[in-house]
C-alpha distance (Angstrom), angle and dihedral (degrees) to the residues before:
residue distance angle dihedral
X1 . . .
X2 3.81 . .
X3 3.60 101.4 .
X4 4.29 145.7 139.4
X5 4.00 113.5 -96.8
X6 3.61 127.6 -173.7
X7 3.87 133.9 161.2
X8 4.15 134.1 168.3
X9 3.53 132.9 -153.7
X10 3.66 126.2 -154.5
X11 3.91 94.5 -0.4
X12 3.65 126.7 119.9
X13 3.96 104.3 -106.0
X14 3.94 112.6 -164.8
X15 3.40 119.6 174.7
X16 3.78 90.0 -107.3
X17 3.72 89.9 65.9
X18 3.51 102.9 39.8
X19 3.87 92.6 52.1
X20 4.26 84.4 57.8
X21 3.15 94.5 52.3
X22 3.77 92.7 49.1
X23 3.60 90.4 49.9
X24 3.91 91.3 62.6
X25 3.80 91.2 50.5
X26 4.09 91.8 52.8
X27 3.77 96.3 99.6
X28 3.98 90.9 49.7
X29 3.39 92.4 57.9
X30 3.85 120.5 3.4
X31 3.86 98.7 168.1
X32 3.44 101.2 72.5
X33 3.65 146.3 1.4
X34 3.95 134.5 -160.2
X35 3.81 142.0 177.8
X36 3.89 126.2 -161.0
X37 4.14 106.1 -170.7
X38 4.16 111.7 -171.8
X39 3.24 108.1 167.4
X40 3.62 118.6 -77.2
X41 3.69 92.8 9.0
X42 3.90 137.6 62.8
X43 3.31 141.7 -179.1
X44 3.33 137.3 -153.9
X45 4.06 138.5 -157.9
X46 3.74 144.1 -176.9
X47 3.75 124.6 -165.7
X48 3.32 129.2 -122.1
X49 3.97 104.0 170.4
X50 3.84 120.9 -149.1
X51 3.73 108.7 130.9
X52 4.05 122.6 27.5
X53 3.82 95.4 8.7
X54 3.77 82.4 -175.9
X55 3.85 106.0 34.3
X56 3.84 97.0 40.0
X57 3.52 107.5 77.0
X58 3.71 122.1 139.9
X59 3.44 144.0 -107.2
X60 3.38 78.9 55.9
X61 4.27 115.3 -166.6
X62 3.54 136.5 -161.1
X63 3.70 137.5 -178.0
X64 3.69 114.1 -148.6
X65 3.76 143.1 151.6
X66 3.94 89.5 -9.9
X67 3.49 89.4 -50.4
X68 3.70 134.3 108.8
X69 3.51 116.4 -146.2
X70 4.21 129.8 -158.1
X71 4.16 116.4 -166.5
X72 4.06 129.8 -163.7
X73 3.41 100.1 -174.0
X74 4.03 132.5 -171.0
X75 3.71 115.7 164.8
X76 3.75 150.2 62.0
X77 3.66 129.9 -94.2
X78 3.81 113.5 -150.5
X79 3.87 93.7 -179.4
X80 3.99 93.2 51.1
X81 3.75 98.0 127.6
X82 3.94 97.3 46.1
X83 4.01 92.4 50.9
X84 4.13 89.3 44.1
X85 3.75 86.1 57.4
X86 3.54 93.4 47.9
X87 3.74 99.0 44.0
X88 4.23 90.6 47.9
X89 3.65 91.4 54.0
X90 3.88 84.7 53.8
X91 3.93 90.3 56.8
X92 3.90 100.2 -92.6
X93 3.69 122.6 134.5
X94 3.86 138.8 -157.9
X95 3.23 140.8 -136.1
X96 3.84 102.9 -172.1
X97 3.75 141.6 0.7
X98 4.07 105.8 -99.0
X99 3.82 124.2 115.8
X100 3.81 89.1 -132.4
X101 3.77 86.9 76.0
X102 3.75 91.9 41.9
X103 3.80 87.7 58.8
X104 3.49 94.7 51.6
X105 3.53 99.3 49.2
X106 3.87 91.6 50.9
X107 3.92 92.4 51.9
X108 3.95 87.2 50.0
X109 3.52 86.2 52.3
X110 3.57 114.1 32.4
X111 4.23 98.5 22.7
X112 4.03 110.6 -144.8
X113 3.90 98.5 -29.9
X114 4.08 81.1 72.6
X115 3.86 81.7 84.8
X116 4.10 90.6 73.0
X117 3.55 82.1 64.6
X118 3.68 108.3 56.0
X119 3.67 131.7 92.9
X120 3.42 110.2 -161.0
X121 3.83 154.5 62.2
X122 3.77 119.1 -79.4
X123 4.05 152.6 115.3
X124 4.09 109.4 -148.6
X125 3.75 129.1 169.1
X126 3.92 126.4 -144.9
X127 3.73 127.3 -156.5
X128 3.99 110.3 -159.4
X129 4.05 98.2 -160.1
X130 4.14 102.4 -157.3
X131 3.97 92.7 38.7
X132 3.67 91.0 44.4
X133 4.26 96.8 -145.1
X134 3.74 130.8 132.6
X135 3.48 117.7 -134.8
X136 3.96 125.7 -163.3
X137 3.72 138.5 178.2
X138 4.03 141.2 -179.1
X139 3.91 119.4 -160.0
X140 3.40 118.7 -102.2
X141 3.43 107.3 -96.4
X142 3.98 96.5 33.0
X143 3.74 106.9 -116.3
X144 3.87 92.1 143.1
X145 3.67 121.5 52.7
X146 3.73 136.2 -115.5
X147 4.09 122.9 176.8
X148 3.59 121.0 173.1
X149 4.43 135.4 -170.3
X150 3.81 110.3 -164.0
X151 3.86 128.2 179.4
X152 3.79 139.8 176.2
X153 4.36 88.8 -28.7
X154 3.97 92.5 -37.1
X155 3.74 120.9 112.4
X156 3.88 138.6 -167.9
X157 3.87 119.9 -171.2
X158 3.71 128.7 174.7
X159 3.75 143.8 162.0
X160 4.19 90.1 -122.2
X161 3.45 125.8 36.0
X162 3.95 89.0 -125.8
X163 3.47 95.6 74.0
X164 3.94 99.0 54.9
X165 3.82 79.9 48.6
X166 4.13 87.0 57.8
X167 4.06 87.1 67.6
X168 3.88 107.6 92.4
X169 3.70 77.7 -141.2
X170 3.58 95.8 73.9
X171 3.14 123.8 66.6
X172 4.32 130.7 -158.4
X173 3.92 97.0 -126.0
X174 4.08 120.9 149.4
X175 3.96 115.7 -156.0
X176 3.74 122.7 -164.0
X177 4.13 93.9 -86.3
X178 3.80 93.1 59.3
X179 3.98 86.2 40.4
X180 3.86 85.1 58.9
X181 3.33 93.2 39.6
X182 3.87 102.2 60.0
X183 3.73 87.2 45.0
X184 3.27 113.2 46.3
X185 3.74 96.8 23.8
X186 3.73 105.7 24.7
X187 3.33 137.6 161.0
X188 3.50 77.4 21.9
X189 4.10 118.3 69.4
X190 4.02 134.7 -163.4
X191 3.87 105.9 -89.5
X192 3.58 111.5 -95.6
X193 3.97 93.7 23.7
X194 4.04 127.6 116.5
X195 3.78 88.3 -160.6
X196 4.19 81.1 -124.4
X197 4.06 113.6 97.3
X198 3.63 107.5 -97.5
X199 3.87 97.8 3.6
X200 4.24 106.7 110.9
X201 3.61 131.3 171.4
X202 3.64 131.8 -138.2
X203 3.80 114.0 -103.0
X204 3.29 120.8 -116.8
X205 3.77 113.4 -97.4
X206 3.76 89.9 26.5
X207 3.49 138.0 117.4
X208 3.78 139.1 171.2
X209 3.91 151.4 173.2
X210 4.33 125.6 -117.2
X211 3.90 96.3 -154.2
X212 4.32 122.0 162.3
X213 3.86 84.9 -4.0
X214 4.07 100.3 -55.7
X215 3.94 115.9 114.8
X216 4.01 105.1 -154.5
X217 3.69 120.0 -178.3
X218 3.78 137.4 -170.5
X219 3.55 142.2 -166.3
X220 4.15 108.3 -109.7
X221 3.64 93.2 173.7
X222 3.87 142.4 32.7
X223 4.05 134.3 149.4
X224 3.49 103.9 -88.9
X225 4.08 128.3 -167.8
X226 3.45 120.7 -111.7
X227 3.88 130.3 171.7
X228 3.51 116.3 -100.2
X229 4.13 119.0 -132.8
X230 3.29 100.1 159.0
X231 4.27 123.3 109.2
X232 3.23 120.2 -124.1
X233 3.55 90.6 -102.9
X234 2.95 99.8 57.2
X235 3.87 97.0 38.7
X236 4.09 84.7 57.4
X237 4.32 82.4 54.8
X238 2.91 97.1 50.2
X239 3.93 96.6 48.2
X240 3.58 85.4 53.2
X241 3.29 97.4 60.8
X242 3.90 104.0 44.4
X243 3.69 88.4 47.7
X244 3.66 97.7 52.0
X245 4.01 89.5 37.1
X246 3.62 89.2 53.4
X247 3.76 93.6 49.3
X248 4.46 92.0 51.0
X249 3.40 87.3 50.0
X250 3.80 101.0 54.2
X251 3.91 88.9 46.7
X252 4.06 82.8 79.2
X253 3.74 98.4 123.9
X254 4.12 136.8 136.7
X255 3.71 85.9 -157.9
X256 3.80 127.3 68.4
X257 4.30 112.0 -92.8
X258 3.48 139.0 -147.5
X259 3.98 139.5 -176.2
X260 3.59 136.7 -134.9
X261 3.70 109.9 -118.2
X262 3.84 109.8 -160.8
X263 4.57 88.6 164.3
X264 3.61 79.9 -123.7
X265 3.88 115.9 116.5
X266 3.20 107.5 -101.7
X267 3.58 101.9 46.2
X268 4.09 93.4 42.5
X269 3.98 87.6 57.1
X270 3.67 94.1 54.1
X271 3.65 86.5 48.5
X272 3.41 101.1 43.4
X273 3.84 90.5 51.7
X274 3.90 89.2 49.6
X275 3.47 98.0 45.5
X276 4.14 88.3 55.0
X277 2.88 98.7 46.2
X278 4.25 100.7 51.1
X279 4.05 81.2 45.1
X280 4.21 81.0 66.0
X281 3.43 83.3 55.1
X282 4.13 105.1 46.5
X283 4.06 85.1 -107.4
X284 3.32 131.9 128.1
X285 4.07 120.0 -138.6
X286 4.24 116.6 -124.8
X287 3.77 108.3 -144.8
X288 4.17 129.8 -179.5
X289 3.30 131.8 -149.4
X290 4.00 131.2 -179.9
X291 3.20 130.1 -142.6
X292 4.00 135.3 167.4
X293 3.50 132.4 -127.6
X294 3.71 114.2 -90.1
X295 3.69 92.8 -0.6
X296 3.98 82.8 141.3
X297 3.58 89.7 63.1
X298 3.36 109.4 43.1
X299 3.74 106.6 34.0
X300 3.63 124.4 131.5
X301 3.77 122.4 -174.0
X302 3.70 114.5 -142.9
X303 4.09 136.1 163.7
X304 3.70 93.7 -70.3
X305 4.31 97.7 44.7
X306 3.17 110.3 16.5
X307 4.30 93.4 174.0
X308 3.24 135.4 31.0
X309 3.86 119.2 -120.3
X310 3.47 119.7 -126.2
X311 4.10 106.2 85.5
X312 3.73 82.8 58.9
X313 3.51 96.4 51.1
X314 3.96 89.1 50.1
X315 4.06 83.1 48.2
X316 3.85 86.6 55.9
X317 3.70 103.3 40.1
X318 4.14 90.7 43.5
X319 4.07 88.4 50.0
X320 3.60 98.1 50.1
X321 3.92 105.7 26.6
X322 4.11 101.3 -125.4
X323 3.26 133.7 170.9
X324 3.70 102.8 -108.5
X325 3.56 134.0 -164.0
X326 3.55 127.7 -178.0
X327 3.92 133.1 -160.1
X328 3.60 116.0 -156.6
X329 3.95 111.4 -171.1
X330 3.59 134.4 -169.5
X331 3.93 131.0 -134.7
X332 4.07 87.4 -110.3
X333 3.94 90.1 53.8
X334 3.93 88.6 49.0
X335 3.59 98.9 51.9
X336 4.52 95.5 40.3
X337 4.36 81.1 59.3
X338 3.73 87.4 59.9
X339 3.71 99.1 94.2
X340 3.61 94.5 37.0
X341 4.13 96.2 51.6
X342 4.18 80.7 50.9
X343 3.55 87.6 53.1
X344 4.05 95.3 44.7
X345 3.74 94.2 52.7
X346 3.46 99.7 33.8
X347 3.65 100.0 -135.2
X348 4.15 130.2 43.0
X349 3.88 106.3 -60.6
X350 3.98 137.5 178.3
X351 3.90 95.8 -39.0
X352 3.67 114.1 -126.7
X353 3.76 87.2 -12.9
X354 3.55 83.6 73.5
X355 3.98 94.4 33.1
X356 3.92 90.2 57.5
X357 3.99 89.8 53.8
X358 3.67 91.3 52.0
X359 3.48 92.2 48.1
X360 3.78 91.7 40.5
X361 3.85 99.8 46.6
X362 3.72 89.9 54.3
X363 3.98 94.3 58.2
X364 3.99 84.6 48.3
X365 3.57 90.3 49.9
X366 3.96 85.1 61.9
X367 3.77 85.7 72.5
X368 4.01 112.5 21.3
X369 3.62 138.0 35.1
X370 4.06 87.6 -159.9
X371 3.78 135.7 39.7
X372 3.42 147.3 169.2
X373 3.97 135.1 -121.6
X374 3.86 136.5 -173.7
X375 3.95 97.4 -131.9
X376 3.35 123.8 146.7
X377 3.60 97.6 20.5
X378 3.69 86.2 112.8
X379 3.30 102.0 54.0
X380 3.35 95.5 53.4
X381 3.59 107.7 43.6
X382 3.74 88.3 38.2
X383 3.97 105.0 -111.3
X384 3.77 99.3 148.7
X385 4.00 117.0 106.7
X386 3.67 91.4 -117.5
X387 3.61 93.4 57.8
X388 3.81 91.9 56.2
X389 3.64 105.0 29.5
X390 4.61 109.3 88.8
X391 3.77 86.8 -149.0
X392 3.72 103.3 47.6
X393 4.11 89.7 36.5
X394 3.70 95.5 53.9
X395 4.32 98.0 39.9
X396 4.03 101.3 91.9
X397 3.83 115.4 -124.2
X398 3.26 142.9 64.2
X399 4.19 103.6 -32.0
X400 3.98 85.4 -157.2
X401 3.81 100.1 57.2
X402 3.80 111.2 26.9
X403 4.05 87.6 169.0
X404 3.59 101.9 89.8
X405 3.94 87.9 133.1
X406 3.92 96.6 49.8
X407 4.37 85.8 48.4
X408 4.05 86.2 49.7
X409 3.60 85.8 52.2
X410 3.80 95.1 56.3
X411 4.02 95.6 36.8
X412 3.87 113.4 90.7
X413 3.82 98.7 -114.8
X414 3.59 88.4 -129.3
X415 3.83 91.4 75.1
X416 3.59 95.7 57.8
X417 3.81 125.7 32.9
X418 4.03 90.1 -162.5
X419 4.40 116.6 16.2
X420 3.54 89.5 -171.9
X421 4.05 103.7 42.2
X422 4.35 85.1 47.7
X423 3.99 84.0 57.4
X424 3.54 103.1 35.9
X425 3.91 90.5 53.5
X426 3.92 100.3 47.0
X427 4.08 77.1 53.2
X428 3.40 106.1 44.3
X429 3.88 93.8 45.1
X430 3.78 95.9 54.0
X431 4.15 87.0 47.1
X432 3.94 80.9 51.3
X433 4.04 93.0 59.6
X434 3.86 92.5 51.2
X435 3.56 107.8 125.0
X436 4.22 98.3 -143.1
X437 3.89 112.6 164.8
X438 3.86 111.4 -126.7
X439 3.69 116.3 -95.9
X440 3.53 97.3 41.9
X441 3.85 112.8 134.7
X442 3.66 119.4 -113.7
X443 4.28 96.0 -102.4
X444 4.10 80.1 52.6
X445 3.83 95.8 47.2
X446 3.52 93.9 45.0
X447 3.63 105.6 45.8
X448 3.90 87.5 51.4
X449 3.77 87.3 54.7
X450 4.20 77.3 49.5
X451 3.65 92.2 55.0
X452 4.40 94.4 45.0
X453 3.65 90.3 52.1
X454 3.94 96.3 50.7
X455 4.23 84.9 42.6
X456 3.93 88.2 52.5
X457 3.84 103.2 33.9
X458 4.02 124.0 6.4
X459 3.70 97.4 35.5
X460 3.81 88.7 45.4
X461 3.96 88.1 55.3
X462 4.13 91.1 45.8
X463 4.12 87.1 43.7
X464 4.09 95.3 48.0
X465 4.00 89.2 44.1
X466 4.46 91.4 48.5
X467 3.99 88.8 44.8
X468 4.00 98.2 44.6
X469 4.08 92.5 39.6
X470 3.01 98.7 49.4
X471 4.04 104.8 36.5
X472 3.69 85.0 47.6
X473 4.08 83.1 76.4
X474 4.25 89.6 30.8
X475 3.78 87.9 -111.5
X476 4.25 108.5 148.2
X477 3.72 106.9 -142.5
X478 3.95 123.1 -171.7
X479 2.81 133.8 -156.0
X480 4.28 120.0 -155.4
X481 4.10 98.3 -179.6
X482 4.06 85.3 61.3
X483 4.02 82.5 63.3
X484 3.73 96.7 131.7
X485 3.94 90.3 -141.4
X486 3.92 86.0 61.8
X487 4.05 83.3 42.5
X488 4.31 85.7 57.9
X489 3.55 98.5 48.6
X490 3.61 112.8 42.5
X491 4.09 84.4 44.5
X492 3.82 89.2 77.5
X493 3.90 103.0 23.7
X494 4.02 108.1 112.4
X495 3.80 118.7 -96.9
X496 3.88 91.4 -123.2
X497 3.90 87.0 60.9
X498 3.74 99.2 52.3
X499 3.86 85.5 41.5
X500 3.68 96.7 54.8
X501 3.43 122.8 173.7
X502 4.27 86.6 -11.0
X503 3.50 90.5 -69.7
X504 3.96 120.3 137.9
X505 3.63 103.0 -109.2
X506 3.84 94.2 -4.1
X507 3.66 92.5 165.7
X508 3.63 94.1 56.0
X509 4.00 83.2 45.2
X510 3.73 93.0 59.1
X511 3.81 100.1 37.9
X512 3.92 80.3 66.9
X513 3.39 112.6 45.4
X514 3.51 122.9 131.4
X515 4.44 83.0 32.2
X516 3.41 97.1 87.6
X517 3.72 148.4 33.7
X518 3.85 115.0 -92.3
X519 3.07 100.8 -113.8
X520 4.00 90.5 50.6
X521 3.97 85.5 49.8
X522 3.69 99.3 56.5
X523 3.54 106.5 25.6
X524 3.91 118.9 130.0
X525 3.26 119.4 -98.5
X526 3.56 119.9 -86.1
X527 3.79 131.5 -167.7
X528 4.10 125.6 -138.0
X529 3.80 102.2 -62.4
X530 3.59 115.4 -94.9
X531 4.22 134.2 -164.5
X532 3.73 112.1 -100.2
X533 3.96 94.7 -176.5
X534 3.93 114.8 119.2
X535 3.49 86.3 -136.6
X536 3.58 92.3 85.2
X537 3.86 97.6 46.0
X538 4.02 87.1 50.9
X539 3.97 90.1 41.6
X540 3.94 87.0 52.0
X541 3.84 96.8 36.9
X542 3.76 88.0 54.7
X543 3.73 88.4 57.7
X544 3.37 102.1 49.9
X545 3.90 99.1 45.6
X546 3.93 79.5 54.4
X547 3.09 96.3 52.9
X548 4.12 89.6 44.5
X549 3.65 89.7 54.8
X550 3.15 95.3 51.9
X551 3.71 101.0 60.5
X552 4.02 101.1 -169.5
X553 3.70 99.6 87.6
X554 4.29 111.6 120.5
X555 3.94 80.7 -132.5
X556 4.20 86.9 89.5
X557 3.51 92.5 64.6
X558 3.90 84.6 67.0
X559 4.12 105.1 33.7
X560 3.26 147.4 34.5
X561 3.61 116.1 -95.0
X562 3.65 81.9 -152.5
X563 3.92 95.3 50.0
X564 3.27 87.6 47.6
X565 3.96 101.8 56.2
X566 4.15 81.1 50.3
X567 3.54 93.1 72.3
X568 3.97 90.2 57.4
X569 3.95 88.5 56.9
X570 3.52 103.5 45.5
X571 4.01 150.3 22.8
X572 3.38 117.2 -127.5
X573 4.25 127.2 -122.5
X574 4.22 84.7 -118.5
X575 3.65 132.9 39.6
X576 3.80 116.9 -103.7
X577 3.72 89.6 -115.8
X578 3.73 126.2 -8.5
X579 3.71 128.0 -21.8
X580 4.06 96.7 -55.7
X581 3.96 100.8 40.6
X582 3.81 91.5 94.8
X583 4.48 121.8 149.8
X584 3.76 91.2 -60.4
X585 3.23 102.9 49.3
X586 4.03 94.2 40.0
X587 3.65 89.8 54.1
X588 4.04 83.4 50.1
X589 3.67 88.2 51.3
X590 3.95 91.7 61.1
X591 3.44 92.4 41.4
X592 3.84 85.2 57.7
X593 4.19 94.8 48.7
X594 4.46 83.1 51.7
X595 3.97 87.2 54.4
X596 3.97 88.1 43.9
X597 3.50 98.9 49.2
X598 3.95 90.0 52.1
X599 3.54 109.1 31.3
X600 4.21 89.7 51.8
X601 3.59 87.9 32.5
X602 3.62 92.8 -135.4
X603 3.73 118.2 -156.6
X604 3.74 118.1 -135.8
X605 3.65 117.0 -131.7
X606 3.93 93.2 -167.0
């Protein structure tokens, strides 16, 4: 039930209000809209209808136990049928077939330790009427969103950041830590933070009660070490399993599905798995691919992608006989999304890595209400560069964005007494909370530290940009390597098993063969496909100088005009962000904060 929520406590909520709010959830959830109003609360809830069109509606209300119970829901359980079983032989009863109903039932009955029990991506609130407390909860590993804006005993919550912003009681103001953070950190953000002064989000994993005016949260959830006894062989099992377990389960749908089919690994697994199984079934599997315009032409391998994707997307498509759509876009389609992708996160995102999604996810949308992606995969299995490479492994910081000098360079140093010191303690802190058992050796310890700081920061980036792009257009995508029991296992599985034989996620590799073609199988890895056609750089460069010249944008109270006229002269040793954020898309990025700090009208508090 991929949907919009939102609730309030303590606020005025006239219908004026209310119907604002609910006009910044509409994309979430288009099919459907409800309002439950009890006093000093409200809640609020868009529809996005996969399972139960009929059954699943929301605000949805049980009686129970002496209790009555109110649900906003947004999510998918992938464990639905197990936990109805359960909860019938404990005397509950249905009246349809939706997992939003499951969820509610299980809260009625088992409060918040029902969590430990789910499988499945989602953020939900529940209202208990005679106790009068608000409870809320974000799955484990954070693939659906929760922001919250609390004051004196009042609270805001929402899937999108927008729709807090739609209270007159909130305003858009940016203080000199979310300055910081959208330079020197940006895309990525300090977990927990909405970037906008007093605007938070609920960690993943987390969950927590507002009772007599007082939100308290906790953490439910977190990777936690565990000694591994398993062979290899049977570790490479056992991987099979949970990754083609995971992939069944998230096929769950009352509407048609489709995949996104990249001919990298991860994405041709989850397609390959899909597309077998419909065949079972007499259906045929929709996949989507995206390409760019003159992509042919221009290419260039380097360290980070070294080929160019779309002979092994034929490969794929041939092998398993999809239906495959392709979405060719130009440089002038990825730079008119720019605005739009701003508005769909809500802050400055991934450039035109996220422009090309938006774009992307609305031509899917065309075809399927729900598909499925490869995320993740390498950040658990550990296929990024930095996870492999001695040098980048053992430097400290942030193996994604190894620029933290050029950033200070471009950040006004009145925002930030010390670049370096802000960075280096967001980074240490999260290596801090690694749970590593003692006795590990030092390649063991510090590719577990590896895998917390991608769980906390880079995959939290990659998850935010998936769930905004792709909402934006009311497309549900899932995402089966985020499968928390996948999560578990790999956590404590030696690095010289998911390395296997040197290979980038050689684990994964072996827990597959005989899936996919060879070439598939051992293919290098790949990152999400990306325009190489000067076009863009010139359309992009042309924008900023613009903007340079002329000199009244809000964006100066944050950069250096200077700093900023270096990035048109040069390319930098490290990517911006990542392994795609390169020039182009870095000058994108700042385009992105200008249109931000406008179209919010963000007040400066510096």
């Amino acid at each position: 039930m991929m949907c919009g929520i939102a609730g309030m406590f303590g606020l005025k909520a006239d219908p004026f209000v209310l119907e604002n709010m609910l006009a910044t959830m509409h994309r979430r959830g288009p099919d459907g809209r409800g309002i439950c109003r009890e006093g000093e609360l409200t809640l609020l809830h868009a529809r996005l209808a996969i399972i139960d069109p009929e059954g699943g509606r929301q605000p949805m209300e049980l009686s129970w136990a002496g209790e009555t119970f109110v649900l906003v829901y947004n999510g998918e359980l992938y464990n639905t049928e197990e936990l109805r079983r359960e909860l019938l032989a404990l005397g509950h009863s249905f009246l349809g077939h939706s997992d939003t109903e499951v969820v509610l039932h299980a809260y009625a009955q088992w409060g918040e330790v029902c969590l430990d029990r789910f499988n499945g991506i989602f953020a939900f609130a529940v209202w208990e009427r005679n106790r009068r407390r608000l409870f809320l909860a974000r799955d484990r590993i954070g693939v659906k969103p929760l922001f919250y804006w609390e004051r004196e005993g009042s609270l805001i919550f929402a899937s999108e950041i927008k729709t807090i912003l739609a209270h007159p009681s909130v305003k858009p103001r940016l203080d000199r830590e979310g300055a910081a953070q959208l330079i020197l950190l940006g895309p990525g953000r300090l977990p927990g933070s909405g970037v906008f002064k007093n605007i938070r989000e609920i960690e993943p994993g987390c969950c927590g009660f507002l009772e007599a005016g007082k939100l308290t949260l906790r953490r439910y959830w977190k990777l936690l070490d565990r000694e591994h006894t398993d062979t290899f062989e049977e570790t490479v099992e056992k991987v099979r399993f949970l990754v083609q377990d995971a992939i069944r389960r998230q096929m769950v749908s009352d509407v048609p599905i489709g995949t996104f089919l990249s001919g990298g690994l991860d994405s041709s697994i989850i397609t390959a798995v899909c597309a077998r199984e419909l065949d079972c079934r007499g259906e045929t599997l929709s996949t989507f691919s995206v390409d760019y315009e003159n992509n042919e032409k221009f290419f260039v391998a380097n360290k980070f992608q070294p080929n160019s994707d779309g002979a092994y997307i034929r490969l794929m498509q041939e092998q398993l006989n999809t239906d495959h759509h392709w979405t060719v876009l130009t440089p002038e389609q990825l730079s008119a999304v720019l605005e739009e992708a701003t508005i769909a996160r809500d802050l400055p995102g991934m450039a035109d890595v996220d422009f090309s999604l938006l774009a992307f996810c609305g031509e899917i949308r065309r075809e399927v209400k729900v598909a499925l992606s490869g995320e993740c995969a390498d950040e658990i299995f550990g296929g990024y560069p930095w996870y492999r490479d001695p040098e980048i492994r053992a430097k400290a910081g942030f193996p994604w964005a190894q620029n933290t000098r050029q950033r200070a360079e471009i950040l006004l140093p009145k925002l930030s007494r010390d670049p370096q010191e802000f960075v280096m303690d967001a980074y240490t802190q999260t290596c801090r909370e690694s749970d590593i058992l003692p006795g590990n050796s030092d390649v063991e310890r510090r590719t577990k530290e590896m895998v917390n700081l991608n769980f906390r920061w880079f995959m939290q980036t990659l998850l935010d940009r998936k769930d905004r792009m792709s909402m934006y257009h009311s497309l549900e995508v899932r995402v089966p390597f985020c499968d928390y029991r996948i999560a578990e296992y790999l956590y404590g599985v030696p690095w010289e098993y998911k390395d296997w034989q040197g290979k980038e996620k050689g684990l994964l590799r072996k827990a597959v063969e005989g899936l996919l073609p060879e070439q598939v199988l051992y293919r290098k890895k790949s990152p999400y496909p990306k325009t190489f056609d000067p076009r863009y750089e010139q359309l992009m460069a042309a924008r900023l100088e613009k903007l340079l010249d002329a000199g009244d944008s809000p964006l100066f109270a944050i950069v250096s005009r200077d700093g900023l006229r270096e990035l048109l002269s040069q390319d930098s040793q490290w990517p911006w962000y990542g392994q795609l954020m390169r020039r182009p898309q870095t000058m994108a990025y700042f385009l992105q904060l200008d249109f931000w700090l406008r179209h919010y009208g963000v007040e400066l508090l510096f």
